[in-house]
C-alpha positions in Angstrom: 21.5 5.9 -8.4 21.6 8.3 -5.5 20.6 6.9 -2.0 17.2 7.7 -0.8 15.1 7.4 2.4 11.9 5.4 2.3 9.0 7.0 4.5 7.2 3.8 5.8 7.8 1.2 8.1 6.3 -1.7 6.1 8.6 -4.6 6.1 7.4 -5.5 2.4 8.0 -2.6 1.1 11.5 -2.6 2.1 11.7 -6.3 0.7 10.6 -5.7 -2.1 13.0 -2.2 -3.0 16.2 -5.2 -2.1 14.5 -7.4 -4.3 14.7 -4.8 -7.4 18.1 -3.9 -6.4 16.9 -0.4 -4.7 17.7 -0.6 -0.9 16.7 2.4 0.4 19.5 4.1 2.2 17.3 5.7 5.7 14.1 4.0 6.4 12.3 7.4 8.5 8.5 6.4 8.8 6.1 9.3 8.3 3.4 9.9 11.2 0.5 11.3 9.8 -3.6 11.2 10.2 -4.4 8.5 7.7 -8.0 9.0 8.1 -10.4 9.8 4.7 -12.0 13.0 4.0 -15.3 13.3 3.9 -16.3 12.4 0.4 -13.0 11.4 -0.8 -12.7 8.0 -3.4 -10.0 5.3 -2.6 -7.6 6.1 -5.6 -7.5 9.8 -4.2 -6.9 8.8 -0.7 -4.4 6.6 -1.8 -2.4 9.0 -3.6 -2.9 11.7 -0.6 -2.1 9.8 2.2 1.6 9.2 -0.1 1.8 12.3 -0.9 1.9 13.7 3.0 4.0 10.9 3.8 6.8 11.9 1.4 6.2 15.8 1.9 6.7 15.4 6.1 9.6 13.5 5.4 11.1 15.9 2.9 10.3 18.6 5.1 12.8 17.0 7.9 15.1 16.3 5.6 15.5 18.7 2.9 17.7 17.9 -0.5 17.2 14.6 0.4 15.3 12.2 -2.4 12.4 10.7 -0.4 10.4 7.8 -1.2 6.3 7.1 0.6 3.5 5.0 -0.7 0.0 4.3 1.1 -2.0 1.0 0.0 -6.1 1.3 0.2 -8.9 -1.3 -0.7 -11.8 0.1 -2.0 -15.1 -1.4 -2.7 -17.2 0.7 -4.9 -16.3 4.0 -3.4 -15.8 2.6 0.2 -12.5 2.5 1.8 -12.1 -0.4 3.9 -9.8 0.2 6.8 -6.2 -1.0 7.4 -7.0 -4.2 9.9 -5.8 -3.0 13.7 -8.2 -5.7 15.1 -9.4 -9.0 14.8 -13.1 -8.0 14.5 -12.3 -5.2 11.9 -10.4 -7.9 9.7 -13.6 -10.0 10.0 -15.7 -7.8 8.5 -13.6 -6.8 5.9 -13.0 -10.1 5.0 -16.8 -10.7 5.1 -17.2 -7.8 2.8 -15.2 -8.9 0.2 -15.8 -12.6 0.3 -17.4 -13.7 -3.1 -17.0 -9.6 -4.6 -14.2 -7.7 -6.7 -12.8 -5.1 -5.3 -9.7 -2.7 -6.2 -6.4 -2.0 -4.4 -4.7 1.2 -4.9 -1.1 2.1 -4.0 -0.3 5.6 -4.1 3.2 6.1 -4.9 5.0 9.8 -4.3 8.8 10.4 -4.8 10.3 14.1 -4.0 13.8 14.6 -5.4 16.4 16.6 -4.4 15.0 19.9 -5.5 12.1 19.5 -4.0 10.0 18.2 -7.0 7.3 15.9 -6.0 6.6 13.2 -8.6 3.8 10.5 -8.0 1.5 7.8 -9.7 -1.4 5.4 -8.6 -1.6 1.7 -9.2 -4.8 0.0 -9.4 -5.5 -3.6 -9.4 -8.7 -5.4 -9.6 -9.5 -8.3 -7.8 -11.9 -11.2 -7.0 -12.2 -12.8 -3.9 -13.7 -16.2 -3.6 -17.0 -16.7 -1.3 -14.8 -17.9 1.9 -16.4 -20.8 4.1 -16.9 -19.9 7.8 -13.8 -22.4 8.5 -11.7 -20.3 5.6 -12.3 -17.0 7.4 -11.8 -18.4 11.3 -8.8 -19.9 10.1 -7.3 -17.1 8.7 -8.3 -14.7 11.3 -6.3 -17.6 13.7 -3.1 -17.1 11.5 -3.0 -13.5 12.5 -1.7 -12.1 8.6 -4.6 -9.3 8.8 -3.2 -7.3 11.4 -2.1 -4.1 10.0 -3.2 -4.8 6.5 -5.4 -2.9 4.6 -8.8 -4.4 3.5 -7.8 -7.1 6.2 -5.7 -9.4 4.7 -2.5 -9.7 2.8 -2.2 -11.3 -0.4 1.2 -12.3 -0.6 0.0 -15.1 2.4 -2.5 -17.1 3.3 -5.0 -14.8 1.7 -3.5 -15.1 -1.9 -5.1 -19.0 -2.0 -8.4 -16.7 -1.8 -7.9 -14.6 -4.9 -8.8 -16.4 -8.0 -8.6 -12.7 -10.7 -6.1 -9.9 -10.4 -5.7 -7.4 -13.4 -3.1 -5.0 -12.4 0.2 -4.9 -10.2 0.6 -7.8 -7.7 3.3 -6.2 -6.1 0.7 -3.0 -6.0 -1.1 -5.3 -3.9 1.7 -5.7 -1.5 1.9 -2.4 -1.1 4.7 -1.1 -3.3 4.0 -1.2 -7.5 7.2 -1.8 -8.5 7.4 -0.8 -12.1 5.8 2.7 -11.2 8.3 2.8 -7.5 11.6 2.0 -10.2 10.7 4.7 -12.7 10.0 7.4 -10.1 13.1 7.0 -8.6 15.0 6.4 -11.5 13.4 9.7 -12.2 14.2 11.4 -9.4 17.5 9.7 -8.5 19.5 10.0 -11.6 
């Protein structure tokens, strides 16, 4: 497989391209206004905000295969915001305790030539009614911050999750199934 760069500075996502045998050969992080549109659903901000990842990193970097994904909880057709603070994650996590919601990764791949490919993975989840000593004790761990919806399931949080239909790895923050098959795509 050729070498590509992977827009994003997420530490998961790079874990988890080693872990599937597809180190990314640049890691360039894409700087863009993640912010919704007015009106827009979380699958479709989800796939945007990866799309303008990969196309501003293609665009410095021409003929180069790039790689981007953005990960977005939505609750109906709320998006809940990536976790920057300690009283953000507490009301996310307040939100969700005892619901289902959905977590979408938008995955986007340009190749070589310029060709954008992308895909959306959703999952479904359930998140058990957390106890007052559950949610002060993982806002004390610190695993929200930067996380979208306000916690990460691949920690502490994953002891609160008792369904998930759909990609766990999605849930991460990089599908790996759809992530393999667009590069494969794009890299071979």
């Amino acid at each position: 497989m050729n070498p590509f760069i992977l827009a994003s500075a997420s530490p998961r996502r790079r874990d988890l391209l080693n872990q599937i045998g597809l180190p990314p050969a640049q890691i360039i992080p894409a700087d863009i206004n993640e912010d919704p549109i007015d009106g827009e659903l979380p699958r479709g901000h989800a796939l945007r905000l990866a799309c303008e990842k990969a196309q501003k990193v293609s665009s410095l970097h021409v003929g180069e295969v790039v790689l981007a994904s953005d990960t977005v909880v939505g609750v109906g057709r709320r998006i809940l915001p990536k976790s920057e603070d300690r009283e953000t994650a507490e009301a996310c996590l307040r939100l969700l305790s005892g619901r289902s919601h959905r977590v979408f990764t938008g995955v986007a791949v340009i190749d070589g030539a310029g060709v954008m490919r992308s895909r959306v993975s959703e999952t479904r989840l359930k998140m058990k009614r957390l106890t007052e000593t559950e949610i002060s004790e993982y806002l004390e761990s610190g695993e929200w911050d930067g996380k979208a919806g306000g916690y990460g399931i691949q920690g502490r949080a994953g002891a609160f999750i008792h369904d998930l239909s759909g990609s766990y790895t999605g849930v991460m923050g990089l599908p790996v199934y759809e992530t393999r098959n667009l590069l494969l795509a794009a890299c071979t």
